[in-house]
N, C-alpha and C positions, 0 to 999 in steps of 0.2 A: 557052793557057798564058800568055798576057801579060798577062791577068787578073790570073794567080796573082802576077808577078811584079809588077806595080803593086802589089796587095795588100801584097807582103810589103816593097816600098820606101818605101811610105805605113808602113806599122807602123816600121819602123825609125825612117823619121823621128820620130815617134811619142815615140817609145819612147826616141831619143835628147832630145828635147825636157824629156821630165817626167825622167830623169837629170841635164839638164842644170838644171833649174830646180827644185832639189830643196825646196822651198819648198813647192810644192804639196804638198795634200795628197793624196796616190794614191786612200784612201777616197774621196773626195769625187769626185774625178776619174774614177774608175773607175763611181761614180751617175750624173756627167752625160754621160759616155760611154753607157752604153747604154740614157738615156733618150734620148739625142742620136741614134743609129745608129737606135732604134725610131721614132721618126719623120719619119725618110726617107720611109719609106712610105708617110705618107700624103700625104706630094708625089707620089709615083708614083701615088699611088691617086684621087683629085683626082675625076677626068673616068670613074671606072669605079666606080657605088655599092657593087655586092658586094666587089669589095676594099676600100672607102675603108671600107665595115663591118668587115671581117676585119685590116686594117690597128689599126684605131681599139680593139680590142679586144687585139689584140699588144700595141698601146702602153700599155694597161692595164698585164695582165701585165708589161711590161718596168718601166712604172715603178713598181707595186707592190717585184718584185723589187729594183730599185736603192735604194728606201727603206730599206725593213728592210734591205736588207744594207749601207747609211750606218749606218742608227742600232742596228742588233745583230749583225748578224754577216756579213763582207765577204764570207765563201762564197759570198750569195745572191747577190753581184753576180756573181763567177766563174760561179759555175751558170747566172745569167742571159746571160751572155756567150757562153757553148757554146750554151745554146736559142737564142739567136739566131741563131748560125752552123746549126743546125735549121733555124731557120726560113728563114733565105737558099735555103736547101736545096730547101724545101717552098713557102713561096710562089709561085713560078715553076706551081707543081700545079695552082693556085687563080687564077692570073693571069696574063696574054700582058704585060702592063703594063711591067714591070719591064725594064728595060735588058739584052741580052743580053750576058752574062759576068759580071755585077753580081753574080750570088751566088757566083761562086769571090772573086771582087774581097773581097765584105765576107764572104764564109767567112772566108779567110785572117788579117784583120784582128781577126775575134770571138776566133778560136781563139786568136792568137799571145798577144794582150792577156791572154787571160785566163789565160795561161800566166804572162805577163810578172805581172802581179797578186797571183797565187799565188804566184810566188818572191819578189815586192819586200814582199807585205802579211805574207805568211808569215814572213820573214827579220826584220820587223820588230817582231816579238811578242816582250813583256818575257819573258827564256827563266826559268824557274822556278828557283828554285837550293834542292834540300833541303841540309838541317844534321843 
């Protein structure tokens, strides 16, 4: 459980940081975020080849999804933020490698974020006004 709770004290930090530094841009921040979290893994994967494959192929996928969702549509980053918290999940299936507790740790952080994401990227959309 002190996982969970590192997890959710690093997000907070987080999360009070880009509040407080409202300059950032969250889109942006939100790309280098989980190209940044997607390769983690292949620190961890290093010294083990089938993961440093199965790593290196996530990080495809992640940073495909943080592209297009900079340059079209923030969703994909959301959506890519949950599969990551997926894959924290599942990696561990595929790999002894991996730090034990590491996937509640960066569960907690994919989840929170992308929640946090969706209310600040959502909340920030020019609202439509009919006449």
């Amino acid at each position: 459980m002190n996982n969970f709770y590192i997890g959710l004290i690093t997000t907070i930090v987080i999360i009070g940081l880009l509040e407080v530094l409202r300059f950032l841009e969250k889109r942006l921040i939100g790309a280098l975020t989980l190209v940044g979290i997607a390769f983690i893994y292949i620190g961890f994967s290093w010294k083990d080849i089938p993961s440093l494959i199965f790593s290196i192929i996530g990080v495809a996928v992640f940073l495909l999804l943080a592209y297009f969702g900079y340059k079209n549509n923030f969703t994909l980053i959301i959506i890519g933020l949950l599969l990551h918290g997926l894959w924290d999940l599942t990696f561990p299936l595929f790999s002894s490698i991996v730090p034990e507790g590491y996937d509640i740790f960066c569960l907690t952080i994919d989840f929170i974020l992308a929640f946090y994401f969706y209310l600040r990227v959502e909340s920030q959309k020019p609202q439509r006004v009919d006449l």
